[in-house]
DOVEXMAR-943971 format. One record per residue (C-alpha): residue number from 1; residue in one letter; chain; y, z, x. Coordinates in steps of 0.2 Angstrom, whole numbers, always signed. Example, Ala and Ser with C-alpha at 12.3 -4.5 7.8 and 13.67 -1.06 7.14 Angstrom:
<nodes>
[1 A A [-22 +39 +62]]
[2 S A [-5 +36 +68]]
</nodes>
This chain:
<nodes>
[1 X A [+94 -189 -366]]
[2 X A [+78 -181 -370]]
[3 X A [+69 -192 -356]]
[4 X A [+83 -193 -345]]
[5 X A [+97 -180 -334]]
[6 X A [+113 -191 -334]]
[7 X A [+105 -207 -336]]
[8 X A [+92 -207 -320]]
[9 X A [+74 -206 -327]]
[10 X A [+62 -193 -319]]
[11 X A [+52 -207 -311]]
[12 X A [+68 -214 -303]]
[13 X A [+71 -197 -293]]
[14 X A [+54 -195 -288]]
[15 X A [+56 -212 -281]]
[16 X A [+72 -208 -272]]
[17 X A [+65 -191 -266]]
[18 X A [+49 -199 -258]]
[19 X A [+58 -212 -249]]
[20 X A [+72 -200 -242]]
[21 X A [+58 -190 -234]]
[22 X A [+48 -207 -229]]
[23 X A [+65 -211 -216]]
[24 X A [+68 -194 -212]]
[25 X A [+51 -192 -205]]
[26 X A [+53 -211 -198]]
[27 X A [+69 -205 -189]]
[28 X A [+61 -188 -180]]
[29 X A [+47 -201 -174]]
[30 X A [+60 -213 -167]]
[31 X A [+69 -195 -157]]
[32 X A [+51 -194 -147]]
[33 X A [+52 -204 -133]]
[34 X A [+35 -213 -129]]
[35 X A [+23 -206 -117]]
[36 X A [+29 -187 -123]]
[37 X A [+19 -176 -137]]
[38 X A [+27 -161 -147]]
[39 X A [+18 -147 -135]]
[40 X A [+23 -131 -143]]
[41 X A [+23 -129 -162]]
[42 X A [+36 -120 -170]]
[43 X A [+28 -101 -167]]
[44 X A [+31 -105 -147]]
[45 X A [+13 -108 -144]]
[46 X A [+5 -120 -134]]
[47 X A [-4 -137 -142]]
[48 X A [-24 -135 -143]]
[49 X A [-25 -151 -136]]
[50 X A [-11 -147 -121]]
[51 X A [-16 -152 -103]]
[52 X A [-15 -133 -101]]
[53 X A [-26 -128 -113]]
[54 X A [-39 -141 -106]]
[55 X A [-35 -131 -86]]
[56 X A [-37 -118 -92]]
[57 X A [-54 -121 -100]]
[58 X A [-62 -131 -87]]
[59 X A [-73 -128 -74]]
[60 X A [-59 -126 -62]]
[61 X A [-59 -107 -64]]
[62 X A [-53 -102 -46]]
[63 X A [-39 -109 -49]]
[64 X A [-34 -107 -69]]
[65 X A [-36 -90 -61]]
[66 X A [-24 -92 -48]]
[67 X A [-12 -100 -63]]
[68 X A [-12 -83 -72]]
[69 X A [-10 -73 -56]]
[70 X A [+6 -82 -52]]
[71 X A [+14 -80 -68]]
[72 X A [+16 -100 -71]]
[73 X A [+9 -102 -88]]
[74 X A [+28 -99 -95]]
[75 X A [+34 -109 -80]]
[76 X A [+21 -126 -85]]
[77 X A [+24 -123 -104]]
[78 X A [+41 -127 -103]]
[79 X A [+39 -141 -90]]
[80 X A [+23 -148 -102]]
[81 X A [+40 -146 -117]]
[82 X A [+51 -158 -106]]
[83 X A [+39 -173 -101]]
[84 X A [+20 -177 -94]]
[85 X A [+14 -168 -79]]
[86 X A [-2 -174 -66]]
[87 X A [-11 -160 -58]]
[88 X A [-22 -158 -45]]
[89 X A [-35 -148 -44]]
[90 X A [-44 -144 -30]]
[91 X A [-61 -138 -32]]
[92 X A [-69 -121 -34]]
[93 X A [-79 -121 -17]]
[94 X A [-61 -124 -10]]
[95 X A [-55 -108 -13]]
[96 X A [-71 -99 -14]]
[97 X A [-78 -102 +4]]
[98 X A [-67 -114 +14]]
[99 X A [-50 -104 +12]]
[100 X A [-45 -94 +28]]
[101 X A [-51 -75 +21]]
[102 X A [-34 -69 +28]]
[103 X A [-23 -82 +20]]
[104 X A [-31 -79 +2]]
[105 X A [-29 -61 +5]]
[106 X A [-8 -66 +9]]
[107 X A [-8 -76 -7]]
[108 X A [-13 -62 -18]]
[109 X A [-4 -48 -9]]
[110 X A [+10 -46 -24]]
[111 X A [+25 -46 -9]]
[112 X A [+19 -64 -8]]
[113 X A [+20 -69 -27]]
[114 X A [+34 -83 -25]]
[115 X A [+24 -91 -9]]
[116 X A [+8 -92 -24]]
[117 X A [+19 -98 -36]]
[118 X A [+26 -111 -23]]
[119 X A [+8 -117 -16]]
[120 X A [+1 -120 -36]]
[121 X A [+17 -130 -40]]
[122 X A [+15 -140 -26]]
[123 X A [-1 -147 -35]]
[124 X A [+9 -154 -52]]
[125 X A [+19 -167 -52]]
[126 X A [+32 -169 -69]]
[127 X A [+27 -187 -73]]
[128 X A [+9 -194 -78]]
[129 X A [+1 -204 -63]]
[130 X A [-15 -211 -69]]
[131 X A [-30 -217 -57]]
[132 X A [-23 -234 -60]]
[133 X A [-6 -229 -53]]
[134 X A [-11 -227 -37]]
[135 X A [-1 -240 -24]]
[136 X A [-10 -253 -15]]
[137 X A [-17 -249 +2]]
[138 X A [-6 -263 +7]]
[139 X A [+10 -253 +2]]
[140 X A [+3 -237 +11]]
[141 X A [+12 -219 +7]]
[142 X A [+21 -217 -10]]
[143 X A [+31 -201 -13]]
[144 X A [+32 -192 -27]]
[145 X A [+39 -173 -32]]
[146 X A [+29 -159 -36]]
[147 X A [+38 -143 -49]]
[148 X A [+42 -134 -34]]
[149 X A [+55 -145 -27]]
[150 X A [+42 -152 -13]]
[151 X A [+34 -169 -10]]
[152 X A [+15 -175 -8]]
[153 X A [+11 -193 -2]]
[154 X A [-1 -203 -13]]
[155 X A [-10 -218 -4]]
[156 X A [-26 -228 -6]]
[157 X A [-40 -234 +9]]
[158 X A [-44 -249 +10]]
[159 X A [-65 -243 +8]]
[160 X A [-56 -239 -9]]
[161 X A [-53 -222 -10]]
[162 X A [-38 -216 -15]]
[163 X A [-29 -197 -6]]
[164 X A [-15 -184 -11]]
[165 X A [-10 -179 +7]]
[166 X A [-22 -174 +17]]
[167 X A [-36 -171 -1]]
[168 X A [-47 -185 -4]]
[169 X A [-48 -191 -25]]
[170 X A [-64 -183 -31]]
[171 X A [-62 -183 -51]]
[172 X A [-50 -196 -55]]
[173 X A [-41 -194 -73]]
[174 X A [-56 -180 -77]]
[175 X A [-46 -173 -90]]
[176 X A [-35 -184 -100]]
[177 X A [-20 -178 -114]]
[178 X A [-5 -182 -124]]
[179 X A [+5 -172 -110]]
[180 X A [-5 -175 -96]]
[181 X A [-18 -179 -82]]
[182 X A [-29 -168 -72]]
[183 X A [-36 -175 -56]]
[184 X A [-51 -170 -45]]
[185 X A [-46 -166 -26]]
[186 X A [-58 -161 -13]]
[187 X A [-45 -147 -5]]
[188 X A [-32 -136 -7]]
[189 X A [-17 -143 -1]]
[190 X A [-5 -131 +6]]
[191 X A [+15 -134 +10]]
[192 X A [+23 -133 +25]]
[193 X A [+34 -119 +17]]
[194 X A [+19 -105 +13]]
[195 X A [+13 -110 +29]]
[196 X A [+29 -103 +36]]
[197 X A [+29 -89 +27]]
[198 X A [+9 -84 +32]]
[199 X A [+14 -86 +49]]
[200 X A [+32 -77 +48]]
[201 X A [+20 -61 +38]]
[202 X A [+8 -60 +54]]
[203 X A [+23 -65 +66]]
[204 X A [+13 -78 +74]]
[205 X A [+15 -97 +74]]
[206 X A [-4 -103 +70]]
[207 X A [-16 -97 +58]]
[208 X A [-32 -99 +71]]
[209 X A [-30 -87 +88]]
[210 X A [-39 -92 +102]]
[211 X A [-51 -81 +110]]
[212 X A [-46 -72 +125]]
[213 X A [-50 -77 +142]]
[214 X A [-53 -69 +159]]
[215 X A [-43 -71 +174]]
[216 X A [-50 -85 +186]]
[217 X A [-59 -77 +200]]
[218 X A [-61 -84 +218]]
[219 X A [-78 -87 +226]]
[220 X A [-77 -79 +244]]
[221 X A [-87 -89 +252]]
[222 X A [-78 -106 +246]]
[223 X A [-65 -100 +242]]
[224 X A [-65 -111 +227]]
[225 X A [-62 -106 +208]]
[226 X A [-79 -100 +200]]
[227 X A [-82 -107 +183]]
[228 X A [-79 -95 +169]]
[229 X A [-94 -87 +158]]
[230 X A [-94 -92 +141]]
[231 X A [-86 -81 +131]]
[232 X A [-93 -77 +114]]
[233 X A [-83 -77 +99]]
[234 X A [-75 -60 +95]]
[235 X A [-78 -55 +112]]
[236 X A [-65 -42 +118]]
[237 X A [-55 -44 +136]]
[238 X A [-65 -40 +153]]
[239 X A [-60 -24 +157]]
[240 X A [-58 -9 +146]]
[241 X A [-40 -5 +140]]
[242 X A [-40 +11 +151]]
[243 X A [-42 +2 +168]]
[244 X A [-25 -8 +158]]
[245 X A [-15 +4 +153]]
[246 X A [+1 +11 +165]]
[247 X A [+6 +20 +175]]
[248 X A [+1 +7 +190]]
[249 X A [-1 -11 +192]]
[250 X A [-9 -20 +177]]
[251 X A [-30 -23 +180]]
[252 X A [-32 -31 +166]]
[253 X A [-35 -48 +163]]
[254 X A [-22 -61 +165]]
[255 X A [-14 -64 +145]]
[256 X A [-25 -70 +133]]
[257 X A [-22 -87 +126]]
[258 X A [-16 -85 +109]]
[259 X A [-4 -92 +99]]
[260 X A [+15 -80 +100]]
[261 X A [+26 -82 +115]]
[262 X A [+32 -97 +124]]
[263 X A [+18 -98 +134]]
[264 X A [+5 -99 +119]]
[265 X A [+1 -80 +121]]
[266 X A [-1 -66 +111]]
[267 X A [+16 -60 +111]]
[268 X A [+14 -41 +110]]
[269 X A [+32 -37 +114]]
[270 X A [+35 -45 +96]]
[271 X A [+21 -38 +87]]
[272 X A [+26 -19 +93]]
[273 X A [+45 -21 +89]]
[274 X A [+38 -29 +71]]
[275 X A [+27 -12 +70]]
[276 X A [+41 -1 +74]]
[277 X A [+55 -11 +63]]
[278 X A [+42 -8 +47]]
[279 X A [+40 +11 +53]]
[280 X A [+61 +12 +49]]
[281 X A [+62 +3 +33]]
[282 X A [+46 +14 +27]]
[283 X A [+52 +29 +28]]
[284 X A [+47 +45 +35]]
[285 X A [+43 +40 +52]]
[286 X A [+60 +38 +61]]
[287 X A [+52 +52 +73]]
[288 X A [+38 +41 +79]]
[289 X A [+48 +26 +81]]
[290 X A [+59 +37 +92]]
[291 X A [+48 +45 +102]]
[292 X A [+40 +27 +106]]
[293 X A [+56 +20 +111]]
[294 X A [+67 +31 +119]]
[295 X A [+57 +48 +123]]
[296 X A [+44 +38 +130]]
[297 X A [+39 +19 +136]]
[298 X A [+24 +19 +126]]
[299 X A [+33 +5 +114]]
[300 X A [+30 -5 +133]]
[301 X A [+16 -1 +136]]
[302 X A [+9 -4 +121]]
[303 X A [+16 -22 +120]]
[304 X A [+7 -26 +135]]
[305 X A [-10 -20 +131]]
[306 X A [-9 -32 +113]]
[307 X A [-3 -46 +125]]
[308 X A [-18 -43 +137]]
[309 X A [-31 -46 +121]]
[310 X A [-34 -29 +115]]
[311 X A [-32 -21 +100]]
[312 X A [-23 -6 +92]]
[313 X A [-24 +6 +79]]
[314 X A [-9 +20 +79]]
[315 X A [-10 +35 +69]]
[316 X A [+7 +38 +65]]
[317 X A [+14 +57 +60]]
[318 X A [+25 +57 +46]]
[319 X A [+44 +66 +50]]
[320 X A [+37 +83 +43]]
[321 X A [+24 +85 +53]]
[322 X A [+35 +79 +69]]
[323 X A [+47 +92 +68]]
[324 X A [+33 +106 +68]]
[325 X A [+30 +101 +86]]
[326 X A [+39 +115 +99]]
[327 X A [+50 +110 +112]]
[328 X A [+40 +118 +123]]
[329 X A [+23 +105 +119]]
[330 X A [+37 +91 +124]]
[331 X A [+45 +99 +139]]
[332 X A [+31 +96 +149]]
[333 X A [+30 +82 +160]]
[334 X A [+20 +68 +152]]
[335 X A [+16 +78 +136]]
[336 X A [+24 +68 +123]]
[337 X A [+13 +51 +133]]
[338 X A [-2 +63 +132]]
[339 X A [-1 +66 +113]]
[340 X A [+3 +50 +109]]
[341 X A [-10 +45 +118]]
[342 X A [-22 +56 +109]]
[343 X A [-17 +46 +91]]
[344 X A [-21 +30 +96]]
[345 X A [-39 +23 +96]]
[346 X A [-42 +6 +106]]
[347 X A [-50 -1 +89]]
[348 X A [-44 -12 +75]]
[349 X A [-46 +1 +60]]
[350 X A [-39 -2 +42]]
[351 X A [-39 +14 +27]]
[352 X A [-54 +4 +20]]
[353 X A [-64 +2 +37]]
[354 X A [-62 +21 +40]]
[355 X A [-66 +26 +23]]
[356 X A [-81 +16 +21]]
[357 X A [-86 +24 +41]]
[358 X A [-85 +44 +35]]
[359 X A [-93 +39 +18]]
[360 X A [-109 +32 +25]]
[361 X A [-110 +41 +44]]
[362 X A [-103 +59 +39]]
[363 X A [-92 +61 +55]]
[364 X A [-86 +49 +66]]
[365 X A [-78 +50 +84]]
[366 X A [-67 +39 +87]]
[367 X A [-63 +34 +107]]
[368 X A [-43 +38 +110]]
[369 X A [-33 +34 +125]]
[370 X A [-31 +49 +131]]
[371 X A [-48 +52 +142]]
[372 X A [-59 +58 +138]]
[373 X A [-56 +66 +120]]
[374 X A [-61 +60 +105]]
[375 X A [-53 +61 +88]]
[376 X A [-66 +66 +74]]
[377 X A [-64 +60 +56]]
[378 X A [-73 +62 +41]]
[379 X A [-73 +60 +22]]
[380 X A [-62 +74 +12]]
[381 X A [-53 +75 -5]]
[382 X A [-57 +55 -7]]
[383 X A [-48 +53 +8]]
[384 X A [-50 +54 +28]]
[385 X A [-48 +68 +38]]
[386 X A [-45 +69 +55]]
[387 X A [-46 +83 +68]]
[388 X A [-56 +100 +68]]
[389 X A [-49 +117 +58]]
[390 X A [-31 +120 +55]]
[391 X A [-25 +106 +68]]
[392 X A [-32 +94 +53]]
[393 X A [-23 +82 +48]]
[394 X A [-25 +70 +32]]
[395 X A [-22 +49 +29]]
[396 X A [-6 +51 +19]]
[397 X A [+2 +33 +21]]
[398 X A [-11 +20 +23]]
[399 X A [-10 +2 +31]]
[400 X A [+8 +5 +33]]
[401 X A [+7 -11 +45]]
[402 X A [-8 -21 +49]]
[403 X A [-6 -41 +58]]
[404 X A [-25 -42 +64]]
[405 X A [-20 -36 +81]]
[406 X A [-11 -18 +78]]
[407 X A [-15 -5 +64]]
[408 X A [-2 +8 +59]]
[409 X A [-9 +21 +47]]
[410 X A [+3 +38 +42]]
[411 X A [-3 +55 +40]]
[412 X A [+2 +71 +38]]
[413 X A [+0 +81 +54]]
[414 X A [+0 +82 +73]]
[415 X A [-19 +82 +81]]
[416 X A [-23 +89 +96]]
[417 X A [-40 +87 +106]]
[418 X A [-50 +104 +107]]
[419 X A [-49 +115 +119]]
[420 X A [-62 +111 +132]]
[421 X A [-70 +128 +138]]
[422 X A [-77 +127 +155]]
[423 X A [-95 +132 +161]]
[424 X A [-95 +140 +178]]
[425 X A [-112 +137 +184]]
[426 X A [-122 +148 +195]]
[427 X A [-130 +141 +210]]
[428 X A [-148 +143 +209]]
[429 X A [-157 +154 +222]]
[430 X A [-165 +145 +233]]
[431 X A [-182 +152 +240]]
[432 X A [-185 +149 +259]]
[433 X A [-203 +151 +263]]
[434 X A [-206 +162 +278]]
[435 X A [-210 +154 +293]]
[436 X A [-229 +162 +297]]
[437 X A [-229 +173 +313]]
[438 X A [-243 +166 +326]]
[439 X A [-253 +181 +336]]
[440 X A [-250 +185 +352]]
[441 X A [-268 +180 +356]]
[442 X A [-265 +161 +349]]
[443 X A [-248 +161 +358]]
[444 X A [-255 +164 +375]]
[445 X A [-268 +152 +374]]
[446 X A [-257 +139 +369]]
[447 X A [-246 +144 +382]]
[448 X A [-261 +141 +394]]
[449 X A [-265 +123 +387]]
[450 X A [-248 +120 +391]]
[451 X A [-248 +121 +408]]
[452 X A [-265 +112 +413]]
[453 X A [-255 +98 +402]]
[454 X A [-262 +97 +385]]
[455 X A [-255 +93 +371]]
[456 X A [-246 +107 +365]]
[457 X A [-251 +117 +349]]
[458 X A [-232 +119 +343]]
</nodes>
């Protein structure tokens, strides 16, 4: 037994032992369906040669960024663990320069972090679709589902190329892997979904305003319409918003054509109640909200103007500084109009706009709507200071609501406009020149001439 353990020679076990291993590995290959690729190793990390290592590597960089921002590496890992995926990439330039500056700026706001997440998952789909795969352009639209519960139509032109939605094909199969495809698109493609939300954010229903317009005018003498100036881009309505403002009949220009309201205006009424609704839930302004709504009918007034094409910016006091006010400043009539007034500035202003003025002008006097004062700010404790002295007040809650057309920004006190000390002006003296006396002799003599009918010497 010397060579042997209970009659099985040490050659013989090896044998068994290698060939039990051989169909153990035979049967773990046989569990892994064709077209999939062990992804993650046992430590939970992703595959060097994953389609996601080879994204986020590439020279699609705008949006591998984007990818982190969302959050979505987890998200993809485990949809890379469960089968192939096809993504596509829309180029940098895309996102760069030919993304709306006001929708990037919505998808990285971290409020809007599932309508991000939504819009990248709209550009995978869980199954591999090679550049071969694409149907015939006899066939027309194919459908396919993207991660994020959505579809995107894939079709080919007859000239050859092939499209995703509206994005032409650019980089067909650019990066191939066990797990997946990446494809090359000439745009970002955008679901109907986040464009729902973009709009629902800026309570409009387009992403483009139209410029405003003038009212038509009448020719006298025809009695015809006169054709309209062209209007520049970003030019502001006709009249100034004072000549617009109540009490009296509205001078303005008719609505400008935008895109809120059922008659494809700016719908101001909505905007101003939107406004007023995010003063509540901010908190701290339930006094402003009241005061605009039932003290006064600024919140009317208001509505109008943004209708009309104007634009706002509201500098809102907090509740503290509210309650400082007597009831003897909001007795008067039209005092609580008149300060209200004085904290809004006919100007579209944001906390960076402002900051950036007082820290490259010094001062700045901003127009109001209360004629004809002036509300002064300027740079202080890294921060903006409005007013003069004591009746100072600071930005405290900034961009509390900005849509493009009315700016809300809180702070901390009441202003009031300067006293305005009048000069009583002396009238000057005014020198009368003495008539010179004629003699007597010269007198007589013209007298004389008079009579023999000359010319007189008067």
């Amino acid at each position: 037994m010397g060579s042997s353990i209970y009659g099985v020679s040490p050659s013989q076990i090896f044998l068994f032992l290698l060939f039990s291993s051989v169909s153990v590995a035979t049967a773990a290959l046989r569990l892994i369906q064709p077209g999939k690729s062990l992804v993650s190793s046992a430590s939970g990390q992703i595959n060097s040669n994953s389609v996601l290592v080879a994204l986020l590597d590439s020279h699609y960089t705008e949006l591998a960024e984007l990818v982190e921002k969302a959050l979505l590496l987890q998200t993809l890992e485990e949809a890379v663990g469960k089968h192939n995926i096809t993504i596509f990439a829309p180029r940098n330039e895309a996102l760069e320069r030919q993304l709306d500056p006001e929708f990037k700026r919505f998808l990285l706001e971290p409020r809007n972090l599932k309508s991000l997440q939504t819009l990248l998952m709209f550009h995978v789909i869980p199954e591999r679709v090679g550049s071969h795969q694409w149907p015939d352009p006899k066939i027309g639209l194919v459908k396919h589902s993207t991660l994020c519960d959505d579809q995107i139509h894939l079709s080919s032109k007859s000239t050859g190329g092939k499209t995703v939605d509206s994005a032409e094909l650019i980089q067909p199969d650019e990066v191939i892997r066990p797990d997946g495809v990446i494809h090359g698109i000439h745009q970002l493609l955008i679901p109907r979904s986040v464009i729902e939300d973009f709009n629902r954010r800026r309570n409009l229903q387009s992403i483009t305003a139209v410029l405003p317009e003038g009212a038509p005018e009448v020719d006298p003498r025809t009695h015809r319409l006169k054709k309209p100036a062209p209007v520049t881009v970003g030019a502001p309505p006709v009249l100034p918003i004072y000549d617009a403002m109540a009490p009296g009949p509205s001078l303005a220009p008719a609505p400008a054509p935008g895109p809120g309201g059922p008659r494809h205006h700016f719908d101001g009424e909505s905007q101003v109640k939107d406004f007023i609704q995010t003063l509540l839930h901010y908190g701290g302004y339930n006094e402003m909200a009241d005061i605009l709504v039932n003290l006064t009918s600024l919140a009317t007034e208001m509505g109008r103007l943004v209708s009309e094409g104007y634009v706002i910016t509201v500098l809102a006091p907090n509740d503290e500084a509210m309650a400082k006010l007597t009831t003897d400043q909001l007795s008067e009539p039209g005092a609580p109009e008149q300060i209200i007034h004085y904290h809004i500035i006919p100007e579209y202003q944001t906390e960076e706009s402002m900051y950036n003025a007082v820290r490259r002008f010094g001062k700045v006097n901003y127009d109001t709507l209360r004629l004809p004062h002036k509300v002064v700010a300027q740079e202080a404790d890294g921060s903006v200071k409005f007013g003069h002295g004591d009746g100072s007040a600071y930005l405290f809650d900034p961009d509390i609501y900005t849509d493009g057309r009315i700016s809300v920004q809180g702070i901390d006190g009441i202003l009031f406009p300067e006293e305005e000390t009048e000069i009583v002006k002396k009238p000057a003296a005014v020198k009368v020149a003495s008539k010179p006396r004629r003699g007597k002799l010269l007198e007589i003599g013209c007298w004389m001439l008079g009579t023999l009918r000359f010319r007189s010497c008067q």
